[in-house]
N, C-alpha and C positions, 0 to 999 in steps of 0.2 A: 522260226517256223517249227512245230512239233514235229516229229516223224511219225509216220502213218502207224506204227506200232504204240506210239505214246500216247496218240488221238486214241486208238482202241484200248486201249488201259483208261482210258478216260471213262467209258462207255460204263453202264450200270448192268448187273448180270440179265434185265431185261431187254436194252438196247443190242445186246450181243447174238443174244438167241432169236431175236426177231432178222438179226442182219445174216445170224445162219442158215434160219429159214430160206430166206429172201436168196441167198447164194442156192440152194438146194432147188429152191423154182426155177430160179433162172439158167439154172445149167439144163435141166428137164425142158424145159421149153426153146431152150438153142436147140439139141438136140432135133427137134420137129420143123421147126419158124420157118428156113427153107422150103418146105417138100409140101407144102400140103395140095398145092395144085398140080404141081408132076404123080403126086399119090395117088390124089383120084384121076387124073386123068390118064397117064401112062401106066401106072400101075395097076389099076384097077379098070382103068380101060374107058370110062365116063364121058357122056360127049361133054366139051370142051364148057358149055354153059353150065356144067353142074357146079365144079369148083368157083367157079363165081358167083351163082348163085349161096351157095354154100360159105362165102365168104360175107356177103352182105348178110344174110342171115344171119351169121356170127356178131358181125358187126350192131347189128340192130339189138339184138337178144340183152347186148354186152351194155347198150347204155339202159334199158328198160331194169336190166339186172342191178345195172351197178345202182340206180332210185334206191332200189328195194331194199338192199345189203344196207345203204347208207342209216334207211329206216329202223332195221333191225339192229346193229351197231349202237344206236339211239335207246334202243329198248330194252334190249338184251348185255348182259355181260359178256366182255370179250371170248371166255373161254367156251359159254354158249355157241358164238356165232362164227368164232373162228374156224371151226373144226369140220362145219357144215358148209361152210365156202370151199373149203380145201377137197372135202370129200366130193362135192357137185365138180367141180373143175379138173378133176381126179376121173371120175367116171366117165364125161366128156370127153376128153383126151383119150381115153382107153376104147369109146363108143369108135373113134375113129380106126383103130385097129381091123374094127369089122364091118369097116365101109364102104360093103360092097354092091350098094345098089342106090339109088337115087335117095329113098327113102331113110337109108340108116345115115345116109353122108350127111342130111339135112335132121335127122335127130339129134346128131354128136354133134352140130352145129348148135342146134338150140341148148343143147345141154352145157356144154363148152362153154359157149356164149356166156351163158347163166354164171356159169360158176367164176369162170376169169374174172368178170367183171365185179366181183366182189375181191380178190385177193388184192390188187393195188390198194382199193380201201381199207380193207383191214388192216393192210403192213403199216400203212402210215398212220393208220389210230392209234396201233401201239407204239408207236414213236413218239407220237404228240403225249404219251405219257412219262417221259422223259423226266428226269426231275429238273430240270434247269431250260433257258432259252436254248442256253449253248451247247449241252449235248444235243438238245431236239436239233438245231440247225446243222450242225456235226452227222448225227446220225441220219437224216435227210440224204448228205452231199455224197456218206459212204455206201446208201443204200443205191445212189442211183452209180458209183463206182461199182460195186459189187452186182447189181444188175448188168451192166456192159460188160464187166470181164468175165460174168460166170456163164453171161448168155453165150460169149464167142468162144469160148471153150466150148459150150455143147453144140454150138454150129461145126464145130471142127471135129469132134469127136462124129457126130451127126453123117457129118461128110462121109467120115471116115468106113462107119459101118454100113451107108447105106451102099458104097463102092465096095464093098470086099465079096467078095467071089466065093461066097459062102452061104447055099442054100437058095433059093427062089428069090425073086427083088422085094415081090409080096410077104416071105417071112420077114426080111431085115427089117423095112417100115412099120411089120407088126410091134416089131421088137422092140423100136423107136418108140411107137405113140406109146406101150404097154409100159414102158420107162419113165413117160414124160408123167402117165397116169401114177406110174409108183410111187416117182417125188412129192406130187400133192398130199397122196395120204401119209405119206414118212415126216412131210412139212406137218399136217394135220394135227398128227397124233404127237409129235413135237409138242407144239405148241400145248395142245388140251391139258400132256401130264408137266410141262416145265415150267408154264405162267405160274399156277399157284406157288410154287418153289422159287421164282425168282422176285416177283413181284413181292413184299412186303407190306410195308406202310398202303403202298398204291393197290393191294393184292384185295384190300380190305374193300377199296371204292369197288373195283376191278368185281366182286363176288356179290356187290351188292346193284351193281348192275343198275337198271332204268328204276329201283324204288328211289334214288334219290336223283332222280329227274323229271322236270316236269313235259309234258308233252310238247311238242314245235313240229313243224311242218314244211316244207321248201320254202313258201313265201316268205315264212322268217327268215331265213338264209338269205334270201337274196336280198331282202330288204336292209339286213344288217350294214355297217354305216362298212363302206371300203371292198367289203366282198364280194357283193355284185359285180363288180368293174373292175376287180383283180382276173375273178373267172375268165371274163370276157377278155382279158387283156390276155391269159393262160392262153385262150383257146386261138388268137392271134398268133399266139408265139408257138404254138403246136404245129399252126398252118404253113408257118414261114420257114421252120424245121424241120419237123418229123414228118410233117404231111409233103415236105416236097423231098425229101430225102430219096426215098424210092420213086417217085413218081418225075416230078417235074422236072429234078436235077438229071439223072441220068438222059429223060426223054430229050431235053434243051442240048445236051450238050452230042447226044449220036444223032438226034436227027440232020446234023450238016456236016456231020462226019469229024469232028472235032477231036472225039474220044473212041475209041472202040469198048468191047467186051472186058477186056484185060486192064485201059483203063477204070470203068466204071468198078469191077471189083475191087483194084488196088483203095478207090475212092470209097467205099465200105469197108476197108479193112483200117485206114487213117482212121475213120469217124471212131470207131472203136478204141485204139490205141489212145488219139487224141482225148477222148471222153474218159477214158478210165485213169489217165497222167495228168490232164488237169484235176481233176477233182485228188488226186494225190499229194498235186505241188499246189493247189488253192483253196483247199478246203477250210485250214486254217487260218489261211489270209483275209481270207474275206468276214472272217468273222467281224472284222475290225474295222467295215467299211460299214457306212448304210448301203440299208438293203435296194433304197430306191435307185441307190445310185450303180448298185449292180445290175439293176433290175435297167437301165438308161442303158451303162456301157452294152448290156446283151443286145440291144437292139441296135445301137451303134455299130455293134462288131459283125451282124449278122447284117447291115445294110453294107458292109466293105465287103463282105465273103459273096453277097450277090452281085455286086460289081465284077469281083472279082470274074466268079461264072459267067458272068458276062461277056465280058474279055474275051474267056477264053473261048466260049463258044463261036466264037469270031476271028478265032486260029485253028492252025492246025501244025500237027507235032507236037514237038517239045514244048515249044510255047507255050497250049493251048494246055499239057496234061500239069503245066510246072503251074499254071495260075489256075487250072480247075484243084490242085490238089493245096493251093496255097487256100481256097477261098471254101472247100471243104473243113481246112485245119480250124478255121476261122468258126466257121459253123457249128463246130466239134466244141468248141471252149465255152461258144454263146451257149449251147444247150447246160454243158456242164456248171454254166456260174447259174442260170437263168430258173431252172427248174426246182434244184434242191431250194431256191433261198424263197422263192415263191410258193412252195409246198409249205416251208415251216414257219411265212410270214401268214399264210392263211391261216395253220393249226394255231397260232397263236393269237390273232384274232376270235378266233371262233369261242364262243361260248360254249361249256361241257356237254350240255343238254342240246344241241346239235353239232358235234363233233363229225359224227359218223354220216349224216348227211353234207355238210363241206366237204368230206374228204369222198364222199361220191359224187359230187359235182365237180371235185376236181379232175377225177375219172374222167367223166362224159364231156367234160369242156377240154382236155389231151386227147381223147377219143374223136370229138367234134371236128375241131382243127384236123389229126391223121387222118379221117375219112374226107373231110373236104377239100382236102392236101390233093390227090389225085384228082377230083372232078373239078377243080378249078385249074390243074395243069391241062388237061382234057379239052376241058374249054378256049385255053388261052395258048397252047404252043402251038397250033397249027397258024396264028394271028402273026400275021409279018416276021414268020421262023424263030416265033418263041421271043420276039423282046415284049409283048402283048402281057407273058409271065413276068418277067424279069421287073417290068415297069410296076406289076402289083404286088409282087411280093416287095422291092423295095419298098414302096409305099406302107406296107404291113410293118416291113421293120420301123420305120418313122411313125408308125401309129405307137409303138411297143417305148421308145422312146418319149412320144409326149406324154401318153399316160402315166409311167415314172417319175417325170416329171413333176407332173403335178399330183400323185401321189406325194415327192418328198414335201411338197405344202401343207399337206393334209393329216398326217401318219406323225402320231407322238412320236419323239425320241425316243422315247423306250419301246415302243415296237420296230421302228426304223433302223435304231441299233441298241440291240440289248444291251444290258448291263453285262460285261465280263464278271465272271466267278469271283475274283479278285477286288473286283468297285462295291460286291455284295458285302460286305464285310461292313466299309466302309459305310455303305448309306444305312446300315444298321447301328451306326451309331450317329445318325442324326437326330438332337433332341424330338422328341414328339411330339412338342409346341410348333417343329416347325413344319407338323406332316399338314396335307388337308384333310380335310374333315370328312368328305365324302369321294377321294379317289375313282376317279374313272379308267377301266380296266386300260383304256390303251393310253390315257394320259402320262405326263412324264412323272419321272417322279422326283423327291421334293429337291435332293441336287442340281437338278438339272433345268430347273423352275426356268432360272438365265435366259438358257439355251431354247425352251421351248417359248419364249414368249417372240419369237422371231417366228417361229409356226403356226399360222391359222388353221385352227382345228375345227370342223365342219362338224 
């Protein structure tokens, strides 16, 4: 197994600078991610439905936004559109500084909205330009590493300053959002002057931008043969995740008294740990598996972690925090294999000339699932003390499960499991007599002819 220093010596000076980025958002947005409803509400003093409304508006802004970016992505050259994501999400962020009346809370909503909802896409268009399968799936697994540890550093830093007894509660949060606002434009301008300087060969495509693409529109996307029903399988596994993470898990497990306060925290602090050590100790491993078949164990592993919650909500003590925090850990690995390898199984399907729309649908289908994550806990934990939930997210994870399945039927070997750096070599010196003739981008290729004639290809 490489060590996480030898994986990033791997990396090209573009994969590097995007993942420094990516650390510089993500600590600026820990820093905030707590507070924004004790901000407007206790801080700023707002009756109680503002910050909620304020959030759905966020929420909404963000998938409308993330279409748009995808489009522009499409059209425009990265260092065009990257810089104007960064600044809109930048301005946002800082709009909340001075949100102090119904009206500006719900502007720094709409603007916010706007602009977030392009940064995930862009981070991951420039990855998909990676020179190899194996860096892009590589730098995928360390981007969503580097999001969890840089986010929980700025939660704790966040903590920190918003508790210190220095100054008004109203300045520290200023302080916070005007920090969070600072790192977008420091990511921004990053990017704008170091792409041209790191990019090379790729720096050429990169400047010439949407002249050598031909136009496409979402219904290509979705129509494209695998991507439709990858999306939807994402926003499944978003649901059974991230959207019960804060919502349905914690609710299932205090509502019968199973866990208190101190559990549930400890239970957010694991996810974290867990998330950022797997993708440390498996990033490299899995290189070497099919993808479908990680894409199978995720759903596997996240149907034994709701068991597990299950259990324990059904205890109390030690019992109930040793199986809620066992089936947490569980939940913590599933996102870590599930996410990075599904992100760069889609960038590698996707055709150039919709890149940038993919990776904004991959957006609003993680976005889909985390907002429908709480209104189906909503729904379903008040039904016979929450097994009402328990019974449909398991069933999600069994959905997550058959789709991979029959995805590994469907899915060339060479998209399923890339070729290693090392096999490249090799298949470059197979005579030319024995390539085919007209190569299909996700077909296998010509080694592995054998192996693929066992896969029905749709």
């Amino acid at each position: 197994m490489a060590s996480p220093l030898a994986t990033l010596r791997e990396f090209s000076p573009r994969t590097r600078v995007v993942l420094s980025v990516n650390a510089l958002n993500s600590f600026g947005g820990g820093l905030v991610l707590p507070f924004l409803w004790i901000y407007l509400s206790e801080v700023r003093g707002l009756p109680a439905w503002v910050p909620a409304v304020t959030l759905a508006v966020q929420a909404a802004t963000a998938v409308v936004g993330g279409l748009l970016w995808g489009s522009l992505l499409d059209r425009f050259p990265p260092r065009t559109t990257v810089p104007v994501v960064m600044a809109v999400a930048g301005i946002g962020t800082a709009l909340y500084a001075q949100a102090t009346g119904v009206y500006t809370a719900l502007a720094a909503a709409l603007v916010y909205g706007f602009g977030i909802s392009g940064v995930g896409t862009v981070l991951r268009y420039l990855y998909a330009g990676a020179a190899s399968a194996r860096e892009r799936s590589l730098a995928y697994s360390a981007d969503y590493a580097v999001f969890n540890a840089m986010t929980g550093l700025g939660v704790l830093v966040g903590g920190l300053v918003a508790s210190m007894d220095v100054g008004s509660r109203a300045i520290r949060f200023t302080v916070l959002y005007l920090a969070d606002g600072a790192t977008f434009l420091l990511a921004g301008t990053a990017l704008f002057w170091l792409l041209p300087k790191v990019v090379k060969a790729a720096g050429k495509k990169d400047e010439e931008g949407a002249a050598g693409k031909r136009r496409a529109g979402y219904r290509e996307v979705l129509t494209q043969r695998h991507i439709g029903v990858l999306l939807g399988a994402l926003a499944i596994c978003s649901l059974v995740s991230y959207g019960q993470f804060r919502s349905g898990l914690p609710g299932y497990l205090t509502q019968g008294g199973a866990l208190g306060p101190e559990g549930i925290s400890g239970a957010f602090a694991v996810n974290i740990l867990v998330a950022v050590g797997a993708q440390v100790l498996l990033a490299d491993r899995i290189q070497r598996i099919r993808r479908s078949t990680v894409f199978a164990v995720s759903g596997a592993v996240w149907a034994v972690a709701w068991a597990l919650v299950l259990a324990a909500g059904l205890r109390h003590g030690g019992s109930a925090l040793a199986l809620a925090m066992a089936g947490v850990v569980l939940l913590s690995v599933g996102e870590a294999l599930v996410f990075p390898v599904v992100t760069s199984l889609l960038n590698d399907l996707a055709a150039e000339h919709i890149r940038g729309r993919v990776n904004a649908l991959l957006s609003v289908a993680v976005s889909t699932g985390s907002v429908a994550g709480p209104a189906l806990a909503g729904a379903l934990l008040p039904w016979a003390d929450g097994l009402g939930l328990m019974a449909a997210l398991l069933a999600g994870c069994l959905a997550v499960v058959a789709v991979a399945v029959r995805l590994r039927t469907v899915l060339g070997l060479r998209v399923d499991l890339p070729m290693p750096e090392e096999r490249a070599s090799e298949a470059a010196d197979v005579p030319a007599a024995a390539a085919p003739s007209a190569p299909d981008p996700i077909a296998a290729a010509p080694h592995e002819a054998a192996a693929e004639s066992a896969t029905a290809s749709v």
